[in-house]
C-alpha positions as CSV (number, residue, x, y, z in Angstrom):
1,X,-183.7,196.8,35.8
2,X,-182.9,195.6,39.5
3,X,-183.6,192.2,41.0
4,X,-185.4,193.6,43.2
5,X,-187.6,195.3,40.3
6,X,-188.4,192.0,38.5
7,X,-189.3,190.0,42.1
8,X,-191.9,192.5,42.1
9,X,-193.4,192.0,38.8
10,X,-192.9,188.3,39.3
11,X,-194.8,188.6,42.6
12,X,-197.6,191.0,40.2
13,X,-198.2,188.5,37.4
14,X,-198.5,185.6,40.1
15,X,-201.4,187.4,41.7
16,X,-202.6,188.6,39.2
17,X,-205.1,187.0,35.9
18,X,-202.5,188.0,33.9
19,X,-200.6,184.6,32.1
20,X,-197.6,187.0,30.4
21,X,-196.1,190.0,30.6
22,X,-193.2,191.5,28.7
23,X,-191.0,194.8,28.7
24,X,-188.7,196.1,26.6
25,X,-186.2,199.2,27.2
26,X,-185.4,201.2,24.6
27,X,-181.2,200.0,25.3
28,X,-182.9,196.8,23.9
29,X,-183.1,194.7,27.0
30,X,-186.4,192.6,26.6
31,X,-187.7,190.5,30.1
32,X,-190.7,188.2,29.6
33,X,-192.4,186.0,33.2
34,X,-194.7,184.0,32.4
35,X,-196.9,181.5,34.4
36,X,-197.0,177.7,34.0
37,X,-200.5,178.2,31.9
38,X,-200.2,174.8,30.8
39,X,-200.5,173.4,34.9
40,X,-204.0,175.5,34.9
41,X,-205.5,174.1,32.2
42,X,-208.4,172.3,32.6
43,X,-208.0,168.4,31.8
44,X,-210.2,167.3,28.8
45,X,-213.7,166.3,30.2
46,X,-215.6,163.2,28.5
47,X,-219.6,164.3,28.5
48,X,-222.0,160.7,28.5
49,X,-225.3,161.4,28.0
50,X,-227.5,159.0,30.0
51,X,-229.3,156.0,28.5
52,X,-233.0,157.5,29.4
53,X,-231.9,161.3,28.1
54,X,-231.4,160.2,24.9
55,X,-233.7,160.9,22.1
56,X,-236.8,158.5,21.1
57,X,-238.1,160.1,18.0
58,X,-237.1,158.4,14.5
59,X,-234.9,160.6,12.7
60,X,-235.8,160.5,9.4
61,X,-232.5,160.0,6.9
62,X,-232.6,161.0,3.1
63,X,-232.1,157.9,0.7
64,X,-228.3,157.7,-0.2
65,X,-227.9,159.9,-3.4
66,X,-227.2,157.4,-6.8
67,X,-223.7,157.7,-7.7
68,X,-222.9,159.4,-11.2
69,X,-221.4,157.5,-13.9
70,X,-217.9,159.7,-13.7
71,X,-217.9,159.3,-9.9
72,X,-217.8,155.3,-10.4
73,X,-214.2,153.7,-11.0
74,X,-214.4,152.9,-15.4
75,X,-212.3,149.7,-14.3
76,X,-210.9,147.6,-11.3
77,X,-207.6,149.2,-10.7
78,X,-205.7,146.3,-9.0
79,X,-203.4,145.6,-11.0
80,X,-202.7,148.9,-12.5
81,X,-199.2,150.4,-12.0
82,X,-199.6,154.0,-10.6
83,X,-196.8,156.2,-12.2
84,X,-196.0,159.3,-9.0
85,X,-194.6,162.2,-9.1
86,X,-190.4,162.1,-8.2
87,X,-190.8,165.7,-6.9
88,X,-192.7,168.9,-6.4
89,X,-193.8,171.2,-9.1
90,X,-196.2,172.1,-11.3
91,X,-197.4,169.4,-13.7
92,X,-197.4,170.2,-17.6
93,X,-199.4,167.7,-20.1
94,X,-197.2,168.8,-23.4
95,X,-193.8,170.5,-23.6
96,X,-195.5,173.9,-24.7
97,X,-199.1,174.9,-24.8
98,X,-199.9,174.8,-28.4
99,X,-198.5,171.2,-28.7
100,X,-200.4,167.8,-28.5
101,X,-200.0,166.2,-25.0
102,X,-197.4,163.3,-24.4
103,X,-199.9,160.8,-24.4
104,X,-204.1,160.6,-24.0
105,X,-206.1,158.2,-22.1
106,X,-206.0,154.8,-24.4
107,X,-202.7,155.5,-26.0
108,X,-199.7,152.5,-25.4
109,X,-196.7,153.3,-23.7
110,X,-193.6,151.9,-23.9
111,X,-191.0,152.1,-21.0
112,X,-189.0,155.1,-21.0
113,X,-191.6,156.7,-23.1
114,X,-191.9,160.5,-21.8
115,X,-195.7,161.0,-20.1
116,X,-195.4,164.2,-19.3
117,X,-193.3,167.3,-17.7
118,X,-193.1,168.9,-14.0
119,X,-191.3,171.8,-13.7
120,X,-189.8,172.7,-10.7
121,X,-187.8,175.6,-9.9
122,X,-187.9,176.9,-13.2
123,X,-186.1,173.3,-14.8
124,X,-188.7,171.6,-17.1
125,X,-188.2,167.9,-15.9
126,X,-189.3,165.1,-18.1
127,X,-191.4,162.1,-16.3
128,X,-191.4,159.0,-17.9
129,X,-193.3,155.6,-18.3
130,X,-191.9,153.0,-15.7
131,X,-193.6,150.1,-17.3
132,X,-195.0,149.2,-21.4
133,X,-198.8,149.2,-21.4
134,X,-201.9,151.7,-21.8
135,X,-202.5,154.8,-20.2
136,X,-205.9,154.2,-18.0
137,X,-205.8,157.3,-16.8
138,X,-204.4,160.5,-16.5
139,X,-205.0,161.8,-12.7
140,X,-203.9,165.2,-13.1
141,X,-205.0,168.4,-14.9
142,X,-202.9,170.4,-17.2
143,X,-200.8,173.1,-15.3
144,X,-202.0,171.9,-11.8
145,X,-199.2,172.2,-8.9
146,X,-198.5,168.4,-7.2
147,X,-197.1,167.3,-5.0
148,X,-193.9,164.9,-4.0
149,X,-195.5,161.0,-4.2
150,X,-198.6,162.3,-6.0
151,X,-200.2,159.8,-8.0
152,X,-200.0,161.7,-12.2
153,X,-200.9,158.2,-14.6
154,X,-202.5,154.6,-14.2
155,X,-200.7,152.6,-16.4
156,X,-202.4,148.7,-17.5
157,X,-199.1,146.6,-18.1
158,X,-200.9,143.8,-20.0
């Protein structure tokens, strides 16, 4: 294609609605123009609603809904050591599925003591207790994928 070719569809796409336009020859050559789209757009506009406009009536609101028993924390959590997740993968309770998990809700831990698994990338990667106390709770389901920094155990060390 010529200078004098592109000029023209320069000249085309500035007169134009058109924000893009590409062509491609079949030899591969590839020519994009484009317009500065981002000096026409329109700034962001604030809307304030007058004093007086506002509405008058009431609204009525629902009572809050009481909170469920499993929704509300068993304990203050404080001074509870969170144990997190070194890496991304998918967390596993017990090394194989028709085993007893690591440890339960309740049980004592030792440091060093394995709490669970995470595989990632097909290695089976053994997580363990950072700190000796009891398991408060476990934060994550069996076979759930997590994430890097992901809270897995809340661990009581008195």
């Amino acid at each position: 294609m010529k200078a004098k070719e592109i000029q023209e569809l320069v000249r085309i796409v500035e007169k134009s609605s058109v924000d893009e336009i590409e062509i491609t020859k079949w030899w591969g050559h590839k020519i994009t123009i484009r317009k500065n789209v981002a000096a026409r757009m329109p700034q962001a506009v604030e809307y304030v609603i007058p004093q007086a406009q506002a509405p008058t009536v009431p609204l009525a609101v629902a009572p809050p809904a009481p909170v469920s028993e499993e929704a509300k924390p068993a304990e203050p959590t404080n001074n509870y050591v969170e144990i997190k997740a070194p890496m991304v993968g998918t967390f596993y309770r017990s090394a194989s599925p028709d085993t007893d998990p690591y440890v339960k809700e309740g049980d004592s831990v030792s440091s060093g003591q394995a709490l669970c698994i995470i595989e990632a990338m097909k290695l089976m990667n053994e997580i363990e207790a950072e700190v000796s106390g009891r398991v408060v709770k476990v934060l994550v389901d069996n076979a759930q994928p997590i994430e890097y920094n992901q809270s897995l155990f809340l661990i009581d060390p008195s």
